[in-house]
C-alpha positions in Angstrom: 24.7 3.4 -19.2 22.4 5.3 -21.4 22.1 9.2 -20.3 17.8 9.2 -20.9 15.7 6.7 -19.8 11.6 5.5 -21.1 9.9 7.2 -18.1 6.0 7.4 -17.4 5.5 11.3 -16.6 2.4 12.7 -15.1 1.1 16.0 -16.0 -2.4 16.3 -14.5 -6.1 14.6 -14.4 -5.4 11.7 -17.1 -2.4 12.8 -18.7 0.1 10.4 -17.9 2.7 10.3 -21.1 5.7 8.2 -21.9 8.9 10.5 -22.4 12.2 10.3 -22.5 14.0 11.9 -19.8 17.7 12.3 -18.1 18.8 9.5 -15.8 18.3 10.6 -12.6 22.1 11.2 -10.7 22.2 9.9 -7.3 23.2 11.9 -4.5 25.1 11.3 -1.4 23.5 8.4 1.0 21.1 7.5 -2.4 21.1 4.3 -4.6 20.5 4.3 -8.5 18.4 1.6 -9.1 17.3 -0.2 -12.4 13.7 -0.6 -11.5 12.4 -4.3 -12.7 8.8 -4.1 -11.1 6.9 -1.5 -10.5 3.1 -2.3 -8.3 -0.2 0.2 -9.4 -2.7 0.9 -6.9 -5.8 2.7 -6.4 -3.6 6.3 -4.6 -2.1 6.0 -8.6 -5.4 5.9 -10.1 -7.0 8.5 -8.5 -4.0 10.6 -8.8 -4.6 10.0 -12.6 -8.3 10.0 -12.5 -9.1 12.7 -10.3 -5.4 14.5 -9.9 -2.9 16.2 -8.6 -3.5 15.0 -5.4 -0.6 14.5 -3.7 1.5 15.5 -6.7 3.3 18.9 -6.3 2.8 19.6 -9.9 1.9 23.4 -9.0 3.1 23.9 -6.0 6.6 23.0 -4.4 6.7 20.4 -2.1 7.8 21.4 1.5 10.3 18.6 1.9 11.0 16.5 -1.5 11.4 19.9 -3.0 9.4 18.5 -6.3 7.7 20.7 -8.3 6.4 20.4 -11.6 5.8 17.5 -14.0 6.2 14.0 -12.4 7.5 10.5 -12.5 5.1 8.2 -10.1 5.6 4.5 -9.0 6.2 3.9 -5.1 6.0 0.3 -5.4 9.4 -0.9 -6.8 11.8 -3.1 -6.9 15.1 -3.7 -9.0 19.0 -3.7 -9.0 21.4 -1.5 -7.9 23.5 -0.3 -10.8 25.2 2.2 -8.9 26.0 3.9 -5.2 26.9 7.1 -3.4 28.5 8.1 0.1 28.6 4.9 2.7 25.6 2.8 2.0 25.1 -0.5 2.7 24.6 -2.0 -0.8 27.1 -2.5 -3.8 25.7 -2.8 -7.5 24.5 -6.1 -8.5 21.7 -6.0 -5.4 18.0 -6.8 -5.8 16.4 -4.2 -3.3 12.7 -3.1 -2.9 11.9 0.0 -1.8 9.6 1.3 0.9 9.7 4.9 -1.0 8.6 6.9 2.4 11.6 9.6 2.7 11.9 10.5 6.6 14.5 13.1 8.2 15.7 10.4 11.2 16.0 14.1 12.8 12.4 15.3 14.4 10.5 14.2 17.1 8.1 11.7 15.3 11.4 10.0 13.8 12.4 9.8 17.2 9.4 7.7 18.7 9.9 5.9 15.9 7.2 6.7 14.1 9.1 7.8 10.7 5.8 7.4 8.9 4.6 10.3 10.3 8.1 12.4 10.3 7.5 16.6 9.9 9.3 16.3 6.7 7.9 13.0 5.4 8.0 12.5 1.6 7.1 9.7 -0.9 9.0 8.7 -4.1 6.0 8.5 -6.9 4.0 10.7 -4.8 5.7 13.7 -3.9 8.9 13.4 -6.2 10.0 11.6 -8.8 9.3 7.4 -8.2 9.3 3.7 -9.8 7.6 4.0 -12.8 10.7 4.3 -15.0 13.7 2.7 -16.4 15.6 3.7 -13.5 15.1 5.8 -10.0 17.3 7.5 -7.2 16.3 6.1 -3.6 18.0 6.9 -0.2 19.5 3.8 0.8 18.0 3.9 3.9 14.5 3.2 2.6 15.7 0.4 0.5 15.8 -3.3 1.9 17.5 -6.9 -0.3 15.0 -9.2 -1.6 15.8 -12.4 -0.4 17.3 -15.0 -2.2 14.8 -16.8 -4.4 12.0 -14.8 -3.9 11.0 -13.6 -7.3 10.6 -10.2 -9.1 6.9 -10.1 -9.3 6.5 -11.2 -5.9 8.8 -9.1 -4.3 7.0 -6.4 -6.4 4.4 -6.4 -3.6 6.4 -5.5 -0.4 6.0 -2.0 -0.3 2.1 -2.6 -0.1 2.4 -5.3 2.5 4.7 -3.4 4.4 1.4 -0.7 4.8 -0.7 -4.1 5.6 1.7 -4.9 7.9 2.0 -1.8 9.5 -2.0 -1.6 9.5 -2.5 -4.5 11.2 0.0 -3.5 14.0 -2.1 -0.4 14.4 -5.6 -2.3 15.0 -4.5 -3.1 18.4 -5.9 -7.0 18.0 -4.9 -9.7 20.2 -4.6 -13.4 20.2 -7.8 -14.4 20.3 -10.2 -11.3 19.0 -12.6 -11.5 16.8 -11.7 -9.1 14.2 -13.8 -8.0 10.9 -11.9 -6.9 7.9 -14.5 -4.8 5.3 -13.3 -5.4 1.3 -10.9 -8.0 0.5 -9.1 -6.1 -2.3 -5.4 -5.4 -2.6 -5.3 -3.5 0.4 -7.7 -5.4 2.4 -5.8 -8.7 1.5 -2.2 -7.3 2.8 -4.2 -6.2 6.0 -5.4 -10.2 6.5 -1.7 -11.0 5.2 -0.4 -8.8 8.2 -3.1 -10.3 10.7 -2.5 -13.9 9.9 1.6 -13.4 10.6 1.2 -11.4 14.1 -1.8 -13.0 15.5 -4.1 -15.8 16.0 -7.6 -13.9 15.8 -11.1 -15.2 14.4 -11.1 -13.2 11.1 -14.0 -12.2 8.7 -13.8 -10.8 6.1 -16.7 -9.1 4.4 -16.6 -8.3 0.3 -19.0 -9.6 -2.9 -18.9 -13.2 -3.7 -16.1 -14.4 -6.0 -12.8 -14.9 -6.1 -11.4 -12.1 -3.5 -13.4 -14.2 -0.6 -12.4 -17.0 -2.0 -8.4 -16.1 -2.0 -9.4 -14.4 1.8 -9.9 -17.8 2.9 -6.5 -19.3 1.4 -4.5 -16.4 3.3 -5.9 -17.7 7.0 -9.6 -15.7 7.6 -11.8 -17.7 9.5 -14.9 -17.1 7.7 -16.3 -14.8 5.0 -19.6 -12.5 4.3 -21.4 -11.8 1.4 -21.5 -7.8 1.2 -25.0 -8.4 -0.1 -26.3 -9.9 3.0 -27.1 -7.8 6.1 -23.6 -8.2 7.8 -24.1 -6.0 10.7 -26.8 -8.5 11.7 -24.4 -11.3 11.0 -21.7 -10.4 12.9 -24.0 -9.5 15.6 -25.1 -13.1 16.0 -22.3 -14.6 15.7 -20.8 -12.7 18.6 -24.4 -12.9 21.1 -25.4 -9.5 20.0 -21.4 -8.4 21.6 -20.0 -7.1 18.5 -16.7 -7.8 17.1 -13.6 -6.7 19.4 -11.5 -5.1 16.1 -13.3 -3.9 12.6 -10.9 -2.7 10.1 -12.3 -0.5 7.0 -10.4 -1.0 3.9 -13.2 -1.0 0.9 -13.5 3.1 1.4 -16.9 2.1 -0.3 -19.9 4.3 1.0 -21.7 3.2 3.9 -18.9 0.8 5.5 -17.6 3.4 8.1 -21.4 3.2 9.4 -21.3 0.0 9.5 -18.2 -0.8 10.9 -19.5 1.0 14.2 -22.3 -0.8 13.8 -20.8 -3.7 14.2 -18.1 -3.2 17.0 -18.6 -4.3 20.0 -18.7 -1.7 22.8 -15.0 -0.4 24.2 -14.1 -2.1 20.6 -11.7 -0.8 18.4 -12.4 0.4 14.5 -9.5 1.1 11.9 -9.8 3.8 9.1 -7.7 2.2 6.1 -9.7 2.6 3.4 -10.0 6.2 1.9 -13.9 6.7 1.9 -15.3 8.1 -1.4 -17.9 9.7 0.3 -18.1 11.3 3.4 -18.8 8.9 6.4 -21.9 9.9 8.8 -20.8 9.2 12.5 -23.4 9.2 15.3 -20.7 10.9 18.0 -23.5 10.2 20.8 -23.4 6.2 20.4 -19.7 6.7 19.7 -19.0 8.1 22.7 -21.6 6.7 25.4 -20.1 3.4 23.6 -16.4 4.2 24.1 -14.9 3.0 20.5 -11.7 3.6 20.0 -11.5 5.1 16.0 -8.1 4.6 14.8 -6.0 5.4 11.2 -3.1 4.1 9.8 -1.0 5.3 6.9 2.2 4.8 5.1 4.6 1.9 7.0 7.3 2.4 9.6 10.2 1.0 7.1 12.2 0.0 10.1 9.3 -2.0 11.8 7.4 -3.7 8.2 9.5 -4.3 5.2 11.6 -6.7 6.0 8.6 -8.7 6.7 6.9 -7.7 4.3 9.6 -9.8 2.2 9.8 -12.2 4.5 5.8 -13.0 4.3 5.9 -12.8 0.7 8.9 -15.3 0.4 7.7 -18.3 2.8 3.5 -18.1 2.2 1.1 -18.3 -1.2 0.4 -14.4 -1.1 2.7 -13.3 -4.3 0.9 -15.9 -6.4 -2.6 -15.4 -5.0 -2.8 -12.0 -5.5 -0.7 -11.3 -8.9 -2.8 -10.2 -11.8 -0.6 -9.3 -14.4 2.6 -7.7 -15.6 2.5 -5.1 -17.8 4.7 -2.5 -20.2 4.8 1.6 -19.4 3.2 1.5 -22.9 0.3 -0.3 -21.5 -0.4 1.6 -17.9 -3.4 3.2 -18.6 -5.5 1.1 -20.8 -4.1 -2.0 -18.6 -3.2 -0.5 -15.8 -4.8 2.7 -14.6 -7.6 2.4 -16.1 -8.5 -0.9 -14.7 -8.1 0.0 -11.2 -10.8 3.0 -12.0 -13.3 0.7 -13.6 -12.4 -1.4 -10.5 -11.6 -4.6 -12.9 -9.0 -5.5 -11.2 -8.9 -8.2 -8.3 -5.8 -8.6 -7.6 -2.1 -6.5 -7.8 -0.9 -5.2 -11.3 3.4 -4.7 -11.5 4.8 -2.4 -14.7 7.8 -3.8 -15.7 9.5 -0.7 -17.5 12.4 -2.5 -19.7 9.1 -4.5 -21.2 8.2 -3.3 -24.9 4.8 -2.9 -26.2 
């Protein structure tokens, strides 16, 4: 095995630069991992947009320990190449990652909510990640692909897994009728998570084209046009009720508003979308109307990975959503840059052996 590797390295606000750098060495309980996919998403492009964010490139981070310059990437997926300690994997294993670190030790990891554990820390966020010839991951974050699911398909777990987990945290039952606001990436893996634990009435609300269009192929009921007056829409479809569940994941302005607009009184809304503007909540109607406002973030890696791969290998998700498959040499102008300008649609993998 070479002793550097091609690694994407981020230094700041759009300084991301391709540099050679050691192999990372794993340590006891980790896995090295040739990385074959690596998944983008809009927490990457902001980070290089807008960053550091989340990347402890001035400050130490509490639990990873990372500080400085850093590798990002916490979508990935690849082969083991090598082991320490007793882990459950040998070399030769495809295994994506869920790249959320927790301690197993505190008292969030023991409700089992590791997503949320005191010393939580993500690889590509808060220390060094996917986007890279190669990466170090505890072995307990990692789960094997199964057998004949694809590279580029199994590139998307990690993301579904935070659908998955999404959806569990909307509180929907069989039978709701749930509203799911923007149909990209992020809203898609929500309606992927939806369709495999319930059997709701689903709409999903974006612009016309092809993300509504791919909505209704992955099991929602029905789909709005963002440019119509939704809030009326859903209001008559539901005799002036309201929907039972609304889940945010556009973060565009104006959707928090009306997402309460919409719900139906003792309903439930979901914060998944990161709003790029600050929402303005009427507390009175909130509370005289008793909503319930929830959040999700991360996954539980126990609870959603495995089905994430599980989804991915039995249903038309991988292909629906794939956009393309790009080189580290191409990430920004392909990659990053894309998801700013919001061109992209769909899901973008890096695969970092690629050339050119």
């Amino acid at each position: 095995m070479t002793q550097t590797m091609r690694a994407a390295v981020y230094h700041g606000a759009r300084n991301i630069r391709i540099e050679d750098v050691p192999v990372p060495a794993p340590r006891d309980g980790e896995v090295l991992i040739a990385v074959r996919r690596n998944g983008i998403c809009g927490t990457d492009a902001t980070e290089w947009a807008k960053g550091p964010v989340m990347a402890p490139l001035a400050e130490r981070h509490p639990a990873s320990g990372h500080l400085g310059p850093m590798i990002p990437g916490h979508e990935f997926v690849g082969e083991v190449v090598d082991v320490r300690g007793a882990v459950d994997f040998r070399a030769g294993d495809i295994v994506a990652a869920g790249a959320g670190v927790w301690c197993g030790a505190c008292d969030r990891c023991a409700q089992g909510r590791t997503n949320v554990c005191r010393r939580y820390y993500t690889l590509g966020l808060n220390a060094h990640g996917g986007l890279a010839e190669y990466v170090a991951a505890p072995a307990h974050t990692l789960r094997v692909v199964p057998e004949g699911l694809s590279l580029d398909h199994a590139g998307m777990a990690q993301p579904l897994a935070v659908g998955l987990h999404a959806a569990r945290r909307a509180g929907v039952r069989d039978g709701d009728r749930v509203v799911v606001i923007g149909a990209g990436a992020i809203g898609t893996f929500v309606l992927a998570g939806l369709h495999h634990l319930h059997a709701a009435d689903v709409t999903v609300i974006d612009l016309p084209g092809p993300k509504l269009a791919r909505a209704l192929k992955l099991g929602a009921t029905r789909t709005l046009s963002a440019r119509d007056d939704v809030v009326a829409l859903v209001l008559e479809a539901t005799a002036g009720v309201g929907a039972d569940v609304v889940i945010e994941a556009s973060g565009a302005p104006g959707q928090y508003e009306k997402a309460l607009a919409m719900v139906a009184t003792g309903g439930r809304v979901l914060a998944v979308g990161l709003p790029k503007e600050k929402p303005t909540v009427d507390m009175f109607a909130l509370a005289l109307r008793e909503i319930t406002i929830e959040s999700t973030v991360a996954h539980v890696c126990d609870e959603d990975l495995r089905p994430a791969l599980e989804i991915l290998a039995t249903g038309p998700l991988g292909p629906l959503l794939l956009d393309d498959v790009i080189s580290l040499d191409r990430l920004v102008d392909a990659g990053l840059g894309r998801l700013v300008d919001g061109s992209v649609d769909g899901k973008i993998l890096v695969d970092p052996g690629a050339r050119g």
